[in-house]
C-alpha positions as CSV (number, residue, x, y, z in Angstrom):
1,X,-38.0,-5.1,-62.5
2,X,-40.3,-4.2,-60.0
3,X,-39.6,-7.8,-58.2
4,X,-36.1,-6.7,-58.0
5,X,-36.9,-3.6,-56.7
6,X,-38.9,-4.8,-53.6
7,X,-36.0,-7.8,-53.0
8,X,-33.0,-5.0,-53.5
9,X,-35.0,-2.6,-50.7
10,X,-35.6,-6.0,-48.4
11,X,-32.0,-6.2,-48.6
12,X,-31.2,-3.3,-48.1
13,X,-33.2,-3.1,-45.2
14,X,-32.3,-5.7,-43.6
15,X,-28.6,-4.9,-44.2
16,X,-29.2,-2.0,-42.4
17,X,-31.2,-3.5,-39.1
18,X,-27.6,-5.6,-38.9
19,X,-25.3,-2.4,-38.9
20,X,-27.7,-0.6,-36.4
21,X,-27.5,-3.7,-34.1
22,X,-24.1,-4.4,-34.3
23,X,-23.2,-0.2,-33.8
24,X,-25.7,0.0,-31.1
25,X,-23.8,-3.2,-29.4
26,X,-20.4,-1.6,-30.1
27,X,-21.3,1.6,-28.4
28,X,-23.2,0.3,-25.5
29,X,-20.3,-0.9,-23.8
30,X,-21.0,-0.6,-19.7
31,X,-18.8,2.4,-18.5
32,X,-16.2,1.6,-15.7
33,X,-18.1,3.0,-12.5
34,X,-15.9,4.8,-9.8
35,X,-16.5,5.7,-6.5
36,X,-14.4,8.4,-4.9
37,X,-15.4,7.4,-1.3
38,X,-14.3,9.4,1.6
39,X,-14.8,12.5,4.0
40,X,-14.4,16.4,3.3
41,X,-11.1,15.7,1.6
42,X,-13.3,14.1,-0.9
43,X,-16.6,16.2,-1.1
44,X,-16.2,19.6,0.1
45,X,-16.1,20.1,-2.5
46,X,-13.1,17.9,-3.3
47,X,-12.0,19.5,-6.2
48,X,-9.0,16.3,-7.3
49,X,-12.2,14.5,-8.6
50,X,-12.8,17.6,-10.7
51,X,-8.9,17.5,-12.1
52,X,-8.9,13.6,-12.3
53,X,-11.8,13.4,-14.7
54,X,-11.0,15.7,-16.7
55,X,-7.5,13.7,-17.0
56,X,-8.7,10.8,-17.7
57,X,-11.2,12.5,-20.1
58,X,-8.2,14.1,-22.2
59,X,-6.0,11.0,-22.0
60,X,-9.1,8.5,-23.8
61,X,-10.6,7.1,-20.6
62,X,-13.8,8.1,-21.8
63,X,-16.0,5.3,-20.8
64,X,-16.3,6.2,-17.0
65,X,-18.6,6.9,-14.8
66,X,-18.0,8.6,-11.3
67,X,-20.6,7.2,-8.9
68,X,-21.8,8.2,-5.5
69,X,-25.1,9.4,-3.9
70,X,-24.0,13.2,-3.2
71,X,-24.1,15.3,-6.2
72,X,-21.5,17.9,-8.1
73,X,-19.9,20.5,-6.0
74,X,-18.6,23.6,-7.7
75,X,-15.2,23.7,-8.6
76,X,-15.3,26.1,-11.8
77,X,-14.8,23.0,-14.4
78,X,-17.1,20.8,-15.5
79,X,-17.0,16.9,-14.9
80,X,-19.1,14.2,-13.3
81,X,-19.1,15.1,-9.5
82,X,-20.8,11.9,-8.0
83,X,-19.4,10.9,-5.2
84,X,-19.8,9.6,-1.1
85,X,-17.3,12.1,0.3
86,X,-19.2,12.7,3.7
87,X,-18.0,15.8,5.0
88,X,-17.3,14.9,9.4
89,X,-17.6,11.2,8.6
90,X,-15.9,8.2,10.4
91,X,-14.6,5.1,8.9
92,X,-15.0,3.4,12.1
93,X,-18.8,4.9,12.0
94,X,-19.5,4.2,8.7
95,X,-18.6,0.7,9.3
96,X,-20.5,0.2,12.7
97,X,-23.5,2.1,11.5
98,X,-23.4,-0.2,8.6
99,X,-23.9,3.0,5.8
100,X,-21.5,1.3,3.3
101,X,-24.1,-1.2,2.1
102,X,-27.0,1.1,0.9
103,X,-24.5,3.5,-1.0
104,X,-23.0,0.2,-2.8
105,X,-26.7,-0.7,-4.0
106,X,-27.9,2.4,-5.1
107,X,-24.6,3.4,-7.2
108,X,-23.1,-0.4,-8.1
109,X,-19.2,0.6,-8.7
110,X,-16.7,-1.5,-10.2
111,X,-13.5,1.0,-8.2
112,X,-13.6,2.2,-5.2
113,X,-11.2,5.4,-4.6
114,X,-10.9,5.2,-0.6
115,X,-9.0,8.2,1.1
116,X,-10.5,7.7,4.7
117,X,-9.7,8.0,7.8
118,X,-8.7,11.6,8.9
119,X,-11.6,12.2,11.2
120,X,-10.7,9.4,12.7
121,X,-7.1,9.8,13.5
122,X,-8.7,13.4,14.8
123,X,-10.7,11.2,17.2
124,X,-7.5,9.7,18.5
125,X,-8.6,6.4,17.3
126,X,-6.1,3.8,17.4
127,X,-5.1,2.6,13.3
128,X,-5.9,-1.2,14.6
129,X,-9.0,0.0,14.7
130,X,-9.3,2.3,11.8
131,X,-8.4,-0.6,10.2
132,X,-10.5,-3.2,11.0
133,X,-13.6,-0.6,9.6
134,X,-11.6,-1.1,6.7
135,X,-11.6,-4.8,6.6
136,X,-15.8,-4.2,7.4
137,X,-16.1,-2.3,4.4
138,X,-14.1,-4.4,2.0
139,X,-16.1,-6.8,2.9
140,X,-19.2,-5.2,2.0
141,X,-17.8,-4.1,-1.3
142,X,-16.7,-7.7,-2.1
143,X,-20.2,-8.6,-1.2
144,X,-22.4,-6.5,-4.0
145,X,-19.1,-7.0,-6.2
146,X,-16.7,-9.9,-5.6
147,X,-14.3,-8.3,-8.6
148,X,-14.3,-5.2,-6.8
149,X,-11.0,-3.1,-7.6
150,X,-9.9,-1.1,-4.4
151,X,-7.5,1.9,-4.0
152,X,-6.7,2.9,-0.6
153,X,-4.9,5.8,-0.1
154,X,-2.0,6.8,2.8
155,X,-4.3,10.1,3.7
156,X,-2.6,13.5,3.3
157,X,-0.8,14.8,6.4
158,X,-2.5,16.5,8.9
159,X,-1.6,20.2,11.1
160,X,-4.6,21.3,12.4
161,X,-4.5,24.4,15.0
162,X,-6.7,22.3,17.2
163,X,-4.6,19.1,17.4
164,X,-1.0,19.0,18.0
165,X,-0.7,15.4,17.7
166,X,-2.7,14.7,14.7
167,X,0.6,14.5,12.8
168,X,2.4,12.2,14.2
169,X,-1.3,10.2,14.4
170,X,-1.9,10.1,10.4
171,X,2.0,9.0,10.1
172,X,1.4,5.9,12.4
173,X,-2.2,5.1,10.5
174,X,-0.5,5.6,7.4
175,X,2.6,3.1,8.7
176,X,0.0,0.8,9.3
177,X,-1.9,0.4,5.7
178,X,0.2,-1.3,3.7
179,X,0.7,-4.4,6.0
180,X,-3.3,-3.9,6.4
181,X,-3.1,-4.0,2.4
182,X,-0.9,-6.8,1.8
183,X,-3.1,-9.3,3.9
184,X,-6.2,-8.0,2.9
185,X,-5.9,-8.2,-1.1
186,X,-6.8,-10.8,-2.9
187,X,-6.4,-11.7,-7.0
188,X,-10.0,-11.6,-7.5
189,X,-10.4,-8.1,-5.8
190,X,-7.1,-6.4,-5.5
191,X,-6.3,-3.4,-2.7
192,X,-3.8,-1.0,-4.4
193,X,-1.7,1.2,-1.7
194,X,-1.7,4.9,-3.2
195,X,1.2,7.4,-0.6
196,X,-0.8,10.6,-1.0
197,X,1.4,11.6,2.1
198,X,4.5,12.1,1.1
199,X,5.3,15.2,-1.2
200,X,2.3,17.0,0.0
201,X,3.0,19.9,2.5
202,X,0.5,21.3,5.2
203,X,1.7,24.6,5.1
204,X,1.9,24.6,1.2
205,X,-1.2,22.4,0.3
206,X,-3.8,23.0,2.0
207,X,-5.8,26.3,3.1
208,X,-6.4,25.2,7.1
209,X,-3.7,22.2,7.7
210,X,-5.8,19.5,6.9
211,X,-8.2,20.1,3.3
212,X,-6.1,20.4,0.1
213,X,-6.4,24.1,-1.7
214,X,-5.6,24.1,-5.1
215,X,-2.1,22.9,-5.0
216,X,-3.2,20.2,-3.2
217,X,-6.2,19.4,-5.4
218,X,-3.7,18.3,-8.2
219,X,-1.2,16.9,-6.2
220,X,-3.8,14.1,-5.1
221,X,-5.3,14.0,-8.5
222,X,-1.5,13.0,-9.7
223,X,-1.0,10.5,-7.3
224,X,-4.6,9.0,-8.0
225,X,-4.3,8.7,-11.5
226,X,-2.1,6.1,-12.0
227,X,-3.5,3.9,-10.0
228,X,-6.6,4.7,-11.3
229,X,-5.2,3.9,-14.8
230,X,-3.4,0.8,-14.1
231,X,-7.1,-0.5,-12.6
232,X,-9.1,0.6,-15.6
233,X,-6.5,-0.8,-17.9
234,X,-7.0,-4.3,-16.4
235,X,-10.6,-4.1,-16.6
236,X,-10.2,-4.1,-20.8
237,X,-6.9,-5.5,-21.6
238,X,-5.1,-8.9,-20.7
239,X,-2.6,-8.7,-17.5
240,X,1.3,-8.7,-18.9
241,X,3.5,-10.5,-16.8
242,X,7.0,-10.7,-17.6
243,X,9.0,-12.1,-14.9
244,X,12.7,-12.0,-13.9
245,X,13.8,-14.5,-11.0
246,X,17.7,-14.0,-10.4
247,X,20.0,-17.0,-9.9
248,X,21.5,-16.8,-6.4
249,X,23.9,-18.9,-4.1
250,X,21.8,-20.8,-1.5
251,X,21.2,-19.2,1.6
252,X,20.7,-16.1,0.6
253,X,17.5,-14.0,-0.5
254,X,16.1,-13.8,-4.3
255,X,13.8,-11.0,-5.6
256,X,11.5,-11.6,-8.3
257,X,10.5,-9.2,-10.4
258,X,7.1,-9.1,-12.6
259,X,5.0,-7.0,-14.2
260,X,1.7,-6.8,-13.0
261,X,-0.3,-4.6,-15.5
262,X,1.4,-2.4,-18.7
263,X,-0.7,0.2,-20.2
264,X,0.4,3.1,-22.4
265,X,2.9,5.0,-20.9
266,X,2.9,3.2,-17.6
267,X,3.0,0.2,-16.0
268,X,2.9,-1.2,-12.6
269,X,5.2,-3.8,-11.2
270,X,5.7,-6.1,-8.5
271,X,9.1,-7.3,-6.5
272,X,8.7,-10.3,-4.6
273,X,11.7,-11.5,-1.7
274,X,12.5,-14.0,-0.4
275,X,14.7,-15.1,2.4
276,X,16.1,-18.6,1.3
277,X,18.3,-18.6,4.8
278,X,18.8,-18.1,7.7
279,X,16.5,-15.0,9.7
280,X,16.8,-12.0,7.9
281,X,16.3,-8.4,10.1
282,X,16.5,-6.3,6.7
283,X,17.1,-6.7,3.3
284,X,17.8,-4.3,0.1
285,X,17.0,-5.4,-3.4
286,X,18.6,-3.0,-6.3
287,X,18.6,-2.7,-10.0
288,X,18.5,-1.3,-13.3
289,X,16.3,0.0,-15.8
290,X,17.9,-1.0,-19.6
291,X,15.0,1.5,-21.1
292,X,14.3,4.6,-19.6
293,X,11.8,4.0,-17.0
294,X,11.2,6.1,-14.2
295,X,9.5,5.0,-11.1
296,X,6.8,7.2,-10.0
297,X,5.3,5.5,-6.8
298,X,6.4,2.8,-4.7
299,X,4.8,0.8,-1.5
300,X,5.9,-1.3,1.2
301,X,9.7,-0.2,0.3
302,X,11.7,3.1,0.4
303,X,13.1,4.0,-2.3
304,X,16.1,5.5,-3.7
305,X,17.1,5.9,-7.4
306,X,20.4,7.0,-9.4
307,X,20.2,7.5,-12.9
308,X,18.6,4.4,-14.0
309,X,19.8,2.5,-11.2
310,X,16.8,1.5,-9.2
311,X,17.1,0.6,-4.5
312,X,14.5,-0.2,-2.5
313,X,14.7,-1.1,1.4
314,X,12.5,-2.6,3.6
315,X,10.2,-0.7,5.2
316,X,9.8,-1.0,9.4
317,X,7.3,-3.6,9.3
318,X,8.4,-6.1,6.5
319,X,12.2,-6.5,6.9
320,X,12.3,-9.2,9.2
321,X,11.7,-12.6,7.2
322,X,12.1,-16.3,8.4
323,X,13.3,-18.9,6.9
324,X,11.6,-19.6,3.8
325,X,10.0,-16.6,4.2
326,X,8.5,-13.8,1.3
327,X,6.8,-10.2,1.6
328,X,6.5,-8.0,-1.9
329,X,6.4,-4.8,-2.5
330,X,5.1,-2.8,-5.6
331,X,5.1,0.1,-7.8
332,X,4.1,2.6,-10.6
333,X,6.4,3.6,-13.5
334,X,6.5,4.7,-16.9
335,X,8.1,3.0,-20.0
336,X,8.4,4.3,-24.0
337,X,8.6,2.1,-26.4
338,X,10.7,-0.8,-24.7
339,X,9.8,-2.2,-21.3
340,X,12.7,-5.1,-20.6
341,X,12.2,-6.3,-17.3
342,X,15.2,-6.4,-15.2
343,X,17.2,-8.9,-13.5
344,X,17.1,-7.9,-9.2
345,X,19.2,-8.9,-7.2
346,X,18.6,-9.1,-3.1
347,X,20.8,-8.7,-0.2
């Protein structure tokens, strides 16, 4: 009996040391680690990062970890305020001054959040230029992370009492990203365009023309978040990719549609066209949604929607194609219970 005893307990101990080990392994699962990455917009105290976790907190993306080397600012909630939102700061600065690099090693994140660039187009910089601090400091992520999951944003317009032009300025930067975007991405580390320009008001938005007040807080934490989403969701969960190619007469241009990455509630897709002709100066590729989607945010297109009937144009830069020539342009939507993918078509 007492034999029996000692071998039950050894069992039973040992038993245990597997569940502890396999819980502890369970649970241990490395968080998702973000870095909002910007100027003032972002950390003065940048209250969106304050509304955005607590989002993704309340919708299950609990196993995050906002990153940066500045602490919390106040914003009355609480939430994990890390961040590198350098009030004043340059991109073009950052990049020549070469401050990306020590930020990336002390914090190691897997998402960058980017909305950069105002102080810049304050400087009168030109967005060639801008831009090329960009391409420096994609670079530099891609170096400490080669998987490293980028989302840039169009920055919020600009009115400030001290610069009449800064306006027109942030449009042409912003005009200028999502060609920057397209030839900078990669399928290893992907650059996702987020518009947090249009819909947001300077007189309505923000308290001085250029930093969001409260409205403006939760307009950029609404255009964030499902970017932000789609990006975590592919970090966990295998791509879907349904794809629709239409049949079309030769000569003329096709659009492909595919799904890029499906979540719950939302997916993001991806239209690529192609001109199969002769030169094209513009093209329009429409149509519709079998299941009650509702696009939410689109890039490199304008878009225009009726019911469930779905049109995007080209935008300045991308409606000229060659012969045998392609340029894509993507977006955010949401989907319940069905998600059919459509059949485009492209003229």
């Amino acid at each position: 009996m007492r034999r029996t005893s000692t071998l039950l307990a050894v069992m039973l101990a040992f038993a245990a040391a597997v569940l502890f080990a396999t819980t502890t392994q369970a649970s241990g699962a490395a968080a998702t680690r973000i870095m909002p990455l910007g100027d003032s917009i972002t950390g003065s105290p940048g209250c969106w990062r304050a509304l955005l976790w607590n989002r993704l907190q309340s919708t299950g993306y609990t196993n995050i970890d906002f990153v940066g080397t500045l602490p919390l600012q106040g914003c009355g909630v609480p939430y994990d305020g890390d961040n590198e939102g350098h009030g004043g700061y340059l991109a073009t600065n950052i990049a020549n001054q070469n401050q990306l690099p020590g930020w990336l090693s002390a914090t190691k994140p897997d998402i960058v959040l980017m909305h950069l660039g105002t102080n810049d187009v304050w400087s009168n910089i030109a967005p060639a230029t801008i831009l090329s601090a960009f391409t420096t400091l994609v670079n530099q992520m891609r170096a400490g992370n080669p998987n490293m999951k980028i989302i840039v944003a169009k920055i919020i317009p600009m009115n400030p009492s001290s610069c009449a032009d800064c306006g027109q300025r942030a449009v042409n930067f912003n005009n200028a990203i999502p060609a920057w975007a397209a030839a900078t991405t990669t399928q290893q580390s992907p650059i996702t365009v987020v518009d947090q320009w249009t819909g947001f008001s300077t007189s309505t938005d923000t308290y001085d023309g250029v930093h969001p007040n409260a409205a403006g807080d939760q307009k950029m934490s609404d255009k964030w978040y499902p970017a932000l989403v789609s990006a975590l969701s592919g970090t966990s969960t295998p791509t879907i990719t349904p794809t629709v190619t239409p049949t079309v007469p030769a000569g003329g241009c096709t659009a492909t549609y595919k799904i890029t990455n499906q979540w719950q509630d939302g997916f993001q897709g991806e239209v690529t066209v192609k001109n199969g002709g002769a030169a094209l100066s513009g093209w329009t590729v429409q149509w519709a949604f079998g299941n009650g989607q509702q696009i939410s945010q689109l890039w490199n297109g304008t878009l225009s929607t009726s019911g469930s009937s779905v049109t995007v144009r080209n935008v300045g830069w991308n409606g000229s194609l060659a012969p045998g020539a392609s340029t894509t342009f993507g977006f955010i939507a949401s989907w319940s219970g069905t998600n059919t993918a459509p059949t485009p078509t492209c003229s």
